[in-house]
Rosetta silent file (secondary structure, phi, psi, omega in degrees, C-alpha in Angstrom):
SEQUENCE: XXXXXXXXXXXXXXXXXXXXXXXXXXXXXXXXXXXXXXXXXXXXXXXXXXXXXXXXXXXXXXXXXXXXXXXXXXXXXXXXXXXXXXXXXXXXXXXXXX
SCORE:     score description
SCORE:     0.000 S_00000001
   1 L     0.000  128.400  179.715 -117.227  -44.888   18.377 S_00000001
   2 L   -88.240  129.193  173.456 -114.047  -46.572   17.167 S_00000001
   3 E  -101.956  121.026 -179.933 -113.056  -46.065   13.453 S_00000001
   4 E  -110.464  133.408 -175.688 -110.820  -48.921   12.311 S_00000001
   5 E   -96.085   94.933  176.084 -108.563  -48.407    9.296 S_00000001
   6 E   -65.945  132.420  177.879 -108.827  -51.710    7.390 S_00000001
   7 L   -68.630  -18.805  178.395 -105.911  -52.221    5.140 S_00000001
   8 L   -93.985  -39.813 -169.949 -108.215  -53.720    2.483 S_00000001
   9 L  -112.923  -11.260 -174.991 -111.367  -51.621    2.705 S_00000001
  10 E    94.372 -174.677 -172.072 -110.331  -48.285    4.200 S_00000001
  11 E   -73.155  130.714  178.860 -111.482  -46.768    7.468 S_00000001
  12 E  -138.879  158.017  174.436 -114.715  -48.277    8.738 S_00000001
  13 E   -62.370  139.715 -177.195 -116.959  -48.220   11.794 S_00000001
  14 H   -57.984  -23.653 -179.512 -116.251  -50.797   14.509 S_00000001
  15 H   -62.579  -17.312  171.264 -119.760  -52.168   14.173 S_00000001
  16 H   -71.501  -15.209 -167.356 -118.442  -53.907   10.862 S_00000001
  17 L  -117.728  154.223  165.010 -116.002  -55.802   12.931 S_00000001
  18 E  -118.787  139.498 -172.810 -116.076  -58.437   15.798 S_00000001
  19 E   -70.223  128.496  173.721 -113.574  -58.525   18.639 S_00000001
  20 E  -100.561  -17.136  176.180 -111.424  -61.702   18.528 S_00000001
  21 E   125.048 -174.651 -175.044 -109.393  -61.441   21.625 S_00000001
  22 E   -71.048  126.247  179.704 -105.831  -60.720   22.976 S_00000001
  23 L   -88.280  -10.858 -173.354 -103.343  -61.050   19.959 S_00000001
  24 L   -90.000   -5.926 -175.915 -100.392  -61.338   22.282 S_00000001
  25 L   -77.611  137.736  171.504 -101.160  -64.772   23.638 S_00000001
  26 L  -109.022  113.300 -174.987  -98.993  -67.746   22.745 S_00000001
  27 L   -74.827  153.036 -178.612 -101.173  -70.811   22.949 S_00000001
  28 L   -81.940  172.636  173.129  -99.571  -74.126   24.115 S_00000001
  29 L   -61.329  151.252  177.843  -99.140  -77.145   21.937 S_00000001
  30 L   -50.614  -34.715  175.365 -102.162  -79.178   21.205 S_00000001
  31 L   -86.719    6.223 -177.722 -100.968  -82.007   23.276 S_00000001
  32 L   -65.861  151.243  176.302 -100.012  -79.776   26.245 S_00000001
  33 L   -49.142  153.375  175.646 -101.464  -80.488   29.786 S_00000001
  34 H   -66.160  -27.297  173.075 -104.899  -79.167   30.312 S_00000001
  35 H   -55.628  -46.599 -175.224 -103.450  -76.803   33.062 S_00000001
  36 H   -70.670  -28.406  173.369 -101.411  -75.015   30.413 S_00000001
  37 H   -64.389  -46.659 -179.801 -104.560  -74.697   28.283 S_00000001
  38 H   -53.714  -48.734 -175.750 -106.561  -73.383   31.248 S_00000001
  39 H   -64.464  -47.917  179.769 -103.974  -70.768   31.998 S_00000001
  40 H   -67.608  -25.961 -179.175 -103.687  -69.547   28.310 S_00000001
  41 H   -89.642  -40.065 -168.375 -107.412  -69.354   27.862 S_00000001
  42 H  -112.625  -23.281 -177.861 -108.660  -68.058   31.085 S_00000001
  43 L   -95.051  108.849 -171.123 -105.822  -66.230   33.008 S_00000001
  44 L  -129.906  148.644  171.318 -105.424  -62.945   31.327 S_00000001
  45 L   -81.591  145.289  177.472 -103.939  -59.509   32.276 S_00000001
  46 L  -103.374   91.540 -171.215 -106.421  -56.602   32.157 S_00000001
  47 L   -77.789  136.992  177.298 -104.112  -54.162   30.328 S_00000001
  48 L  -108.562   98.800 -175.401 -104.531  -50.559   30.821 S_00000001
  49 L   133.118 -149.747 -172.622 -103.015  -48.916   27.742 S_00000001
  50 E   -74.362  135.871  172.967 -101.769  -50.170   24.314 S_00000001
  51 E  -148.243  163.761  177.498 -102.450  -53.844   23.663 S_00000001
  52 E   -96.688  125.785  177.774 -102.570  -56.166   20.614 S_00000001
  53 E  -131.383  152.952  170.979 -106.025  -57.432   19.662 S_00000001
  54 E   -98.990  137.488  176.577 -107.518  -59.507   16.833 S_00000001
  55 E  -129.735  142.316 -179.457 -110.599  -58.208   15.016 S_00000001
  56 E  -107.564  122.199  179.858 -112.530  -59.957   12.240 S_00000001
  57 L   -90.911   77.871 -176.312 -113.973  -57.638    9.520 S_00000001
  58 L   -64.314  -38.670  178.896 -117.129  -59.595    9.148 S_00000001
  59 L  -101.112   37.121  170.916 -119.191  -56.994    7.213 S_00000001
  60 L  -142.810 -117.959 -177.683 -116.337  -56.164    4.907 S_00000001
  61 L   -81.388    1.062 -177.251 -113.493  -58.029    3.416 S_00000001
  62 L    57.648   20.406  177.930 -113.790  -60.804    6.156 S_00000001
  63 L   -87.229  150.393  168.697 -110.099  -60.663    6.993 S_00000001
  64 E   -90.311  139.653 -177.863 -108.663  -61.053   10.435 S_00000001
  65 E  -121.182  157.826  174.365 -106.572  -58.232   11.617 S_00000001
  66 E  -110.937  128.108 -169.964 -104.146  -57.598   14.360 S_00000001
  67 E  -128.763  121.123  171.713 -104.851  -54.038   15.884 S_00000001
  68 E   -91.245  117.527 -173.146 -102.738  -52.217   18.440 S_00000001
  69 E  -131.775  135.344  170.221 -105.286  -50.279   20.459 S_00000001
  70 E   -76.420  115.464 -179.040 -105.061  -48.140   23.595 S_00000001
  71 L   -63.303  -17.190 -176.973 -107.602  -49.610   25.972 S_00000001
  72 L   -88.890  -47.921 -161.567 -108.035  -46.203   27.799 S_00000001
  73 L  -109.668  -14.355 -176.425 -108.469  -43.772   24.835 S_00000001
  74 L    76.139   -1.717 -177.921 -109.489  -46.346   21.902 S_00000001
  75 L   -61.458  135.179  175.050 -106.727  -44.759   19.817 S_00000001
  76 E   -96.614  124.802 -172.783 -105.510  -47.192   17.156 S_00000001
  77 E   -96.775  -38.752 -178.520 -101.734  -47.149   16.801 S_00000001
  78 E  -161.312  150.832  178.518 -101.435  -49.816   13.990 S_00000001
  79 E  -138.111  141.397  176.855 -103.373  -52.301   11.990 S_00000001
  80 E  -153.321  151.896  179.069 -102.093  -55.281   10.037 S_00000001
  81 E   -58.404  137.559  175.803 -103.381  -58.467    8.480 S_00000001
  82 L   -64.212  -31.879  178.733 -103.355  -61.311   10.981 S_00000001
  83 L   -73.946  113.318  179.282 -101.858  -63.707    8.421 S_00000001
  84 H   -47.779  -32.585 -179.334  -98.103  -63.378    8.503 S_00000001
  85 H   -73.835  -33.880  177.118  -97.818  -63.883    4.798 S_00000001
  86 H   -69.044  -39.621  178.095 -100.238  -61.075    4.049 S_00000001
  87 H   -60.898  -35.319 -179.502  -98.422  -58.850    6.620 S_00000001
  88 H   -61.895  -44.579  179.788  -95.177  -59.588    4.775 S_00000001
  89 H   -63.516  -43.686 -179.414  -96.679  -58.361    1.516 S_00000001
  90 H   -64.206  -33.233 -179.033  -97.943  -55.107    2.983 S_00000001
  91 H   -64.648  -48.492 -175.453  -94.419  -54.543    4.537 S_00000001
  92 H   -63.492  -39.123  173.404  -92.692  -55.236    1.260 S_00000001
  93 H   -62.826  -41.446 -176.340  -95.073  -52.822   -0.574 S_00000001
  94 H   -67.300  -34.262 -179.729  -94.552  -50.013    1.979 S_00000001
  95 H   -75.122  -25.835  175.537  -90.762  -50.325    1.541 S_00000001
  96 H   -72.941  -21.222  175.626  -91.032  -50.183   -2.244 S_00000001
  97 H   -66.662  -31.589 -179.689  -93.018  -46.857   -1.823 S_00000001
  98 L   -73.914    0.000    0.000  -90.191  -45.281   -0.261 S_00000001
């Protein structure tokens, strides 16, 4: 069982979340050729080890999170809001605590 430390709700069971996909993908522009979109959507590396993923806290705060998780051990190394503005707020607060 994976336990995910939600920055808004605290540590929760993974059953409260849905997996959103690889968070490291850079998608092409909306008017890019369909071949670029095909490659971005369907051609993925099967990473063995740490990778960035998006998860949606469906049965909690309903926020999208970016989670760095080891695909072999399921260890979670970091969790942050997917929204860059919310991430910046969390970073500002952690610096103020020091």
């Amino acid at each position: 069982m994976i336990r995910i430390p939600c920055p808004f709700c605290g540590t929760r069971d993974h059953s409260e979340f849905t997996y959103g996909g690889d968070a490291s993908i850079t998608y092409p522009a909306l008017d890019a050729p369909k071949e670029e979109w095909h490659d971005a959507v369907f051609l993925r590396d099967n990473i063995c080890g740490p990778q960035l993923e998006t998860w949606h806290h469906v049965h909690g705060c309903r926020m999208w999170l970016v989670i760095e998780r080891d695909t072999m051990t399921h260890e979670i190394m970091s969790v942050r809001p997917a929204n860059p503005k919310l991430s910046a707020l969390f970073e500002d607060n952690s610096e103020a605590d020091q």
